[in-house]
VMD Tcl script that draws the C-alpha trace (Angstrom):
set ca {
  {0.00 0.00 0.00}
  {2.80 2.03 0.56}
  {4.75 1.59 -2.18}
  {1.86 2.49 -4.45}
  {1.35 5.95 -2.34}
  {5.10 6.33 -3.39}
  {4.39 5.85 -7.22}
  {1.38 7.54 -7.33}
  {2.98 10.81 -5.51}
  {5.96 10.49 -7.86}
  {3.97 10.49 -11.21}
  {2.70 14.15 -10.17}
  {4.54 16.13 -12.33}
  {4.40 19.27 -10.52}
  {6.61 18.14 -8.07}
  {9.47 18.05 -10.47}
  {8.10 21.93 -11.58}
  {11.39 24.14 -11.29}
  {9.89 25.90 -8.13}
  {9.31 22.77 -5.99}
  {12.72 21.58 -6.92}
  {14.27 25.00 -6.43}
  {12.07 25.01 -3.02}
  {13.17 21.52 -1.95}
  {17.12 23.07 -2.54}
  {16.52 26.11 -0.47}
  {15.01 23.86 2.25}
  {17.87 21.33 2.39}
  {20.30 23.82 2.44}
  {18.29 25.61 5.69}
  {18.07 22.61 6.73}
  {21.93 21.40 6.69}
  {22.85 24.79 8.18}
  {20.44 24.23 11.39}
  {21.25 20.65 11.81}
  {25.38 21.02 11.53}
  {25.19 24.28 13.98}
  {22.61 22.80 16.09}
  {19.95 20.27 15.34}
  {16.37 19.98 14.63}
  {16.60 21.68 11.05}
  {15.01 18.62 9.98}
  {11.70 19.79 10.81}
  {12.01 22.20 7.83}
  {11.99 19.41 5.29}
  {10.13 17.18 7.49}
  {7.53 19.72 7.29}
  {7.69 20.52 3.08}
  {7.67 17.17 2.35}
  {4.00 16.70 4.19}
  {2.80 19.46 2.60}
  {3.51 18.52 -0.83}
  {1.37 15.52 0.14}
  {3.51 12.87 1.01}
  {2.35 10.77 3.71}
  {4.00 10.93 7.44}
  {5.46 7.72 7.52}
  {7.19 8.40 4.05}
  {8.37 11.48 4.93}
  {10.38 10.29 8.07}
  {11.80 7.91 6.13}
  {12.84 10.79 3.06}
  {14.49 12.58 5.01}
  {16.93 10.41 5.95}
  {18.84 11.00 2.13}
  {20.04 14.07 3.01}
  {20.85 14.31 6.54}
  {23.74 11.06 5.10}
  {24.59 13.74 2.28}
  {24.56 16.60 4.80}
  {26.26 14.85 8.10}
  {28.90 13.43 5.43}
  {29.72 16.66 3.88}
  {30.25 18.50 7.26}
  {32.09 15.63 9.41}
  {34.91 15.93 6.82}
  {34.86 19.30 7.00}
  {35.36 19.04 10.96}
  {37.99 16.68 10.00}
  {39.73 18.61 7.82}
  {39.91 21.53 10.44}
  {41.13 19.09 12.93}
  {38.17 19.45 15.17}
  {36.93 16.12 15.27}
  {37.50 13.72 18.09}
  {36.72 10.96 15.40}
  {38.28 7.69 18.19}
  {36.06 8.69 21.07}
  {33.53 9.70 18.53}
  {33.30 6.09 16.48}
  {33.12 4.43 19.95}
  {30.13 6.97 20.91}
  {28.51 5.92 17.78}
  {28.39 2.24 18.43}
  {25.27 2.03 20.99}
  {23.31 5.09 18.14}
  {23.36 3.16 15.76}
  {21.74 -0.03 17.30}
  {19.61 2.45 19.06}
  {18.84 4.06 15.70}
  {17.95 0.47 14.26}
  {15.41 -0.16 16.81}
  {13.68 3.03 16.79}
  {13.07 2.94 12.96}
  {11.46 -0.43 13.52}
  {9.51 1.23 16.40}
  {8.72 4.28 13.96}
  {6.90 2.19 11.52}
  {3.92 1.62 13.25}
  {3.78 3.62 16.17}
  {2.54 7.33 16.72}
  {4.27 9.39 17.68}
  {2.10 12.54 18.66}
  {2.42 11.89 22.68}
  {5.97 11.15 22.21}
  {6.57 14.80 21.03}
  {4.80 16.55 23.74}
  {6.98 14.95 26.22}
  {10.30 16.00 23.83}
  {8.79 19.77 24.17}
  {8.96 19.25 28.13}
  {12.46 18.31 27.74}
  {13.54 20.72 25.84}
  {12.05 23.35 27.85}
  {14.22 22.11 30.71}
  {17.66 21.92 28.47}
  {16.98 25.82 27.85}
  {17.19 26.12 31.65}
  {20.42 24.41 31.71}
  {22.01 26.60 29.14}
  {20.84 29.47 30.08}
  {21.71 29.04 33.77}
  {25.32 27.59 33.46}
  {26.70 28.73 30.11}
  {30.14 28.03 30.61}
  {29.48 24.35 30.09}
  {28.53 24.86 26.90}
  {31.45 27.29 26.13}
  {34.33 25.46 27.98}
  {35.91 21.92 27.24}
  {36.58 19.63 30.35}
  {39.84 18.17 29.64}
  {39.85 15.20 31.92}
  {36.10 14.18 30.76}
  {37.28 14.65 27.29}
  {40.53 12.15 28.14}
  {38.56 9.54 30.04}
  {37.11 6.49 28.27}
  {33.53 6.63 27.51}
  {31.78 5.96 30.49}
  {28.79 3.45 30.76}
  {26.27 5.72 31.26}
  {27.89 7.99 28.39}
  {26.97 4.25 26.36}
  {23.57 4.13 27.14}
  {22.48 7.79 26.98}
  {23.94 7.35 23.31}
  {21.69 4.07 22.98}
  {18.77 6.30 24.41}
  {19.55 8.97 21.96}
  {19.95 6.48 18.77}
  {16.95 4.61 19.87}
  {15.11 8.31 19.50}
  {17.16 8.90 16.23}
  {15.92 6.00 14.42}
  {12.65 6.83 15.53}
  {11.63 10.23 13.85}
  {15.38 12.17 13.76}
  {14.41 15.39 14.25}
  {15.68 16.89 17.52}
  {18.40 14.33 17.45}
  {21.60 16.59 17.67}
  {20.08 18.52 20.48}
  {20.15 15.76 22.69}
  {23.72 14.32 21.42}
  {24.96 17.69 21.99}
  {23.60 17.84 25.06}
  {25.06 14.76 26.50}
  {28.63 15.63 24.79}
  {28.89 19.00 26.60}
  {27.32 18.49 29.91}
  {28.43 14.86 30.55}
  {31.36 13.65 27.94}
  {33.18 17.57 28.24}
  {33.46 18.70 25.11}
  {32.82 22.54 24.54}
  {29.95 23.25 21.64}
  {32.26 23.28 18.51}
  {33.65 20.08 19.07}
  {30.55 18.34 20.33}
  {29.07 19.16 17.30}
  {31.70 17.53 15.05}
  {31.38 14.59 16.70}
  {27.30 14.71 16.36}
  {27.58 15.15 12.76}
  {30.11 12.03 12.51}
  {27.50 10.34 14.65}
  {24.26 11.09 13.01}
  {26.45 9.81 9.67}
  {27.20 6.44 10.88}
  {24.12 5.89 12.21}
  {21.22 6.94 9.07}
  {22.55 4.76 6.71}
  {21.26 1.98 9.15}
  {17.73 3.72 10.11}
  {17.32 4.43 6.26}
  {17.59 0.78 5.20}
  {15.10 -0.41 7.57}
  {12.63 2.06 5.90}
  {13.82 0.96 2.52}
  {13.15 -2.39 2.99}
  {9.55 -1.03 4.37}
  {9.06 1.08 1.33}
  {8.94 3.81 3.10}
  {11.53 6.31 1.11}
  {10.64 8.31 -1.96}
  {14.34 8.84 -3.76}
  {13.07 11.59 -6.33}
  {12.07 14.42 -3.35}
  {14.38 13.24 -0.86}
  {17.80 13.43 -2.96}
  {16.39 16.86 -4.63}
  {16.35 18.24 -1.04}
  {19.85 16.15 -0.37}
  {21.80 18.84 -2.78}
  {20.48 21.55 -0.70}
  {21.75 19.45 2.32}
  {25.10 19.09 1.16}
  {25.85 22.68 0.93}
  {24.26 23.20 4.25}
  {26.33 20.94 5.98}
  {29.47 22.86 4.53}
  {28.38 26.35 5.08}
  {27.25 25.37 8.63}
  {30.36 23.35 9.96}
  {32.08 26.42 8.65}
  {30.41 28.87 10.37}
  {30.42 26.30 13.80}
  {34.54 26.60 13.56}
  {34.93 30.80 12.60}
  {32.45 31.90 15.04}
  {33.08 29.43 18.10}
  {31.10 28.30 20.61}
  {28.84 31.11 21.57}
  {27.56 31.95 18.03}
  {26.60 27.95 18.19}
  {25.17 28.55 21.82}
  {22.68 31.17 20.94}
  {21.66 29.33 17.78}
  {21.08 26.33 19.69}
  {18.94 28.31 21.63}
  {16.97 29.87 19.20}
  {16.48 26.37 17.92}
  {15.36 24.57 20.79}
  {12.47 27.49 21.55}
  {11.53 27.59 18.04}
  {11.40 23.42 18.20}
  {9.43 23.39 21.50}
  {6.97 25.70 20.05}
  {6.50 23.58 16.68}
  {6.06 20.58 18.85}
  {3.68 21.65 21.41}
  {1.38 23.53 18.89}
  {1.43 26.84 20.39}
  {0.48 29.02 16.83}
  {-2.65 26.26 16.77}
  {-2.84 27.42 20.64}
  {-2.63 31.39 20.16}
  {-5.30 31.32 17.03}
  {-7.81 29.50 19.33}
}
mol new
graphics top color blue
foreach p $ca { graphics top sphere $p radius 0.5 }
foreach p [lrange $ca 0 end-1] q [lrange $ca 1 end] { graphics top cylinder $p $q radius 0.2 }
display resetview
């Protein structure tokens, strides 16, 4: 049933009309800016891709084309700048990505409405946390950094892959989170790793919703180019302009986020 949803959507030639494609760009390229800085960019395309009438289920599994494209582009940028921890990284990665494999099984049938009103609360409460001791964010803890990863470090990443595979978007708050305030790294470097993270661990998520039929290539690798050059232009900006340019963004992201999830535009026009 799926599959023919898929077919059926892609035979609409409007879709391939040089505004939606030029609109899909502009959206993946948002989109891989937000998401390399911060995180939760992928509500942008996560959104378009609903209202250009794909179904829920196939746009969750869409967007998983270009956040590979996007996280691949800006981890070797990271790389190349020698700000990526990519040792303590690959062993963070291990417990996302069989996190990430179970929550994309668990995101094919379940809903996830409830699920995203307690994400909102959570977020709310991470803005506290920044806002009240900012010079975690800001300030590397060298013997954290040093240490092997710890086993709670493991299973918060599990916890965090297992919500990754699920529905993605919000993912790289939450890594971030746990890299600054529990593994020590300051905001630039934290987010290096994320991106290396969030790389190793889609390919994984996406196959289990290929093998569901729950991808559609034409929309999803338009918005991928867009992605790409994202991911560069954001990584960039994450090394230049340091950690309190990323700090304030992440902010502005996570309020923006909260207020997407919990409705509150619905709310205010009631």
């Amino acid at each position: 049933m799926i599959l023919n949803i898929s077919i059926d959507f892609l035979k609409n030639a409007y879709i391939y009309s040089p505004g939606i494609i030029t609109l899909l760009i502009l959206a993946g390229f948002m989109v891989g800016v937000i998401n390399t800085i911060a995180g939760s960019g992928t509500v942008i395309t996560y959104s378009l891709f609903m209202m250009l009438g794909l179904p829920v289920n196939l746009a969750n599994g869409t967007i998983r084309l270009g956040v590979i494209m996007q996280t691949l582009t800006s981890t070797l940028n990271f790389k190349r700048h020698n700000t990526l921890d990519w040792k303590k990284g690959f062993k963070l990665a291990v417990p996302v990505v069989i996190g990430s494999i179970v929550g994309a099984q668990i995101a094919i049938e379940i809903n996830e409405a409830i699920f995203e009103k307690i994400l909102a609360g959570i977020l709310i409460i991470m803005l506290f946390f920044i806002f009240y001791r900012p010079e975690k964010w800001l300030k590397g803890q060298v013997q954290k950094i040093q240490s092997k990863p710890t086993f709670i470090q493991l299973f918060l990443f599990f916890i965090i892959g297992l919500y990754g595979g699920f529905i993605h978007i919000g993912v790289g708050i939450f890594m971030l989170s746990v890299l600054v305030l529990n593994a020590g790294y300051d905001l630039v470097k934290a987010n290096a790793i994320k991106v290396m993270t969030v790389f190793l661990y889609s390919p994984f998520a996406l196959t289990v919703f290929i093998i569901n039929d729950q991808v559609h290539y034409g929309i999803g690798l338009i918005a991928a180019i867009g992605n790409v050059f994202g991911g560069y232009v954001g990584s960039r900006m994450a090394i230049s302009w340091g950690n309190n340019f990323v700090r304030w963004v992440l902010m502005v992201v996570i309020i923006t986020f909260s207020a997407y999830l919990l409705n509150l535009p619905e709310l205010f026009r009631a």
